[in-house]
Phi, psi and omega in degrees: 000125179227161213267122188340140171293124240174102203281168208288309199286352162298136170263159164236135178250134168219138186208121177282168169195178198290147168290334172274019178257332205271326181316309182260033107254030173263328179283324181285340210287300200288313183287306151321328166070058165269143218268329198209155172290006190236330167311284191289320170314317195299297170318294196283022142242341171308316180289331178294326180288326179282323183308314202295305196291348193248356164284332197283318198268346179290311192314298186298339165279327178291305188292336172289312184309302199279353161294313163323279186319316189271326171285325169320309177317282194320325180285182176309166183251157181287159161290156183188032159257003150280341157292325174288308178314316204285310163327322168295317160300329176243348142308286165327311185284326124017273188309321192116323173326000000 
């Protein structure tokens, strides 16, 4: 048996699995319309690996976020009741009052 020219920066991944695990993915291989079982593997891990990783940083960011959001909560509030006068003060005076 001799063994594929298998360029450097390429890896070979290899794994068994159950003959009804090869079946369905040979039935899916086939629906999809992949030319080769290794063609389709290659796709459905990858999308399946990038969904985990853009699942890992949406997680880490929601949690960063809501930490943000709850220490903000927490602090003092600025004073901004001489900025609401001054506001009140130059509507009126807008207005005329």
């Amino acid at each position: 048996m001799s063994t594929p020219n298998i360029p450097s920066e390429e890896k070979r991944i290899e794994f068994r699995v159950s003959q009804a695990e090869k079946d369905l993915y040979d039935k899916a291989c086939a629906l999809m319309g992949f030319k080769s079982f290794s063609e389709f593997a290659r796709y459905t891990l990858q999308r399946e690996a990038q969904a985990i990783i853009t699942t890992n940083q949406t997680m880490e960011l929601s949690e960063r976020d809501q930490r943000v959001f709850f220490e903000t909560l927490m602090q003092e509030p600025a004073p901004i009741e001489a900025k609401l006068q001054e506001a009140v003060a130059l509507h009126r005076e807008r207005l005329g009052k």
